[in-house]
N, C-alpha and C positions, 0 to 999 in steps of 0.2 A: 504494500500500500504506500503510496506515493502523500506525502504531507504536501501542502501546499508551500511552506516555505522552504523546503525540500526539491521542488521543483523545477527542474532546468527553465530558464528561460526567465522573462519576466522583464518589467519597467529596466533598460539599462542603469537607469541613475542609481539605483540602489540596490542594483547586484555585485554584491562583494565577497572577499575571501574573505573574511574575518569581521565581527560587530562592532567595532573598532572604526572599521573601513566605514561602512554602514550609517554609523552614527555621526564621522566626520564630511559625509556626502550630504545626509540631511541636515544638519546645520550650513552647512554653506551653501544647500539650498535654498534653505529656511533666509537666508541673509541675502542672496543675491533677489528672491522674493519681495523681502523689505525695502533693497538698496531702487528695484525697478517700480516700488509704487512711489517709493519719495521720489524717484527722480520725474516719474507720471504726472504728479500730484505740482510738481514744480512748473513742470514743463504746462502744464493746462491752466498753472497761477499764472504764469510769464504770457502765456496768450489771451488769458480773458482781462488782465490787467489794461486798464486805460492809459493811454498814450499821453503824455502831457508834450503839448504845442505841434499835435498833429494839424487841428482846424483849431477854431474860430471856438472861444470859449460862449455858449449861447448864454442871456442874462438870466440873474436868478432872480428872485421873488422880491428881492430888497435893492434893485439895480436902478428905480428910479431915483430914490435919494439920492439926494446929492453929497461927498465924501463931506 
């Protein structure tokens, strides 16, 4: 009877000789995981962010006062 973790083959990332191997694959999967949503997360701040002195700033609510 064949165990499942026993079994040839499987997800390459976490076929290893030894638990060792294993456990230092998922951590630094676990991390490169982390490292691609911060950099996601930045990368999608950096484009919805507003431009300062792209156009014509439009007036606001208190623009007819006078300074």
């Amino acid at each position: 009877m064949i165990r499942s973790f026993d079994a040839p083959g499987g997800i390459v990332l976490f076929t290893a000789s030894s638990p060792r191997q294993r456990q230092v694959r998922r951590r630094s999967a676990a991390i490169a995981v982390i490292v691609a949503v911060a950099f996601a997360g930045g990368l999608i701040g950096q484009l919805s962010a507003a431009r300062d002195g792209v156009g014509p700033v439009p007036p606001g609510p208190f623009s007819y006062f006078p300074n």
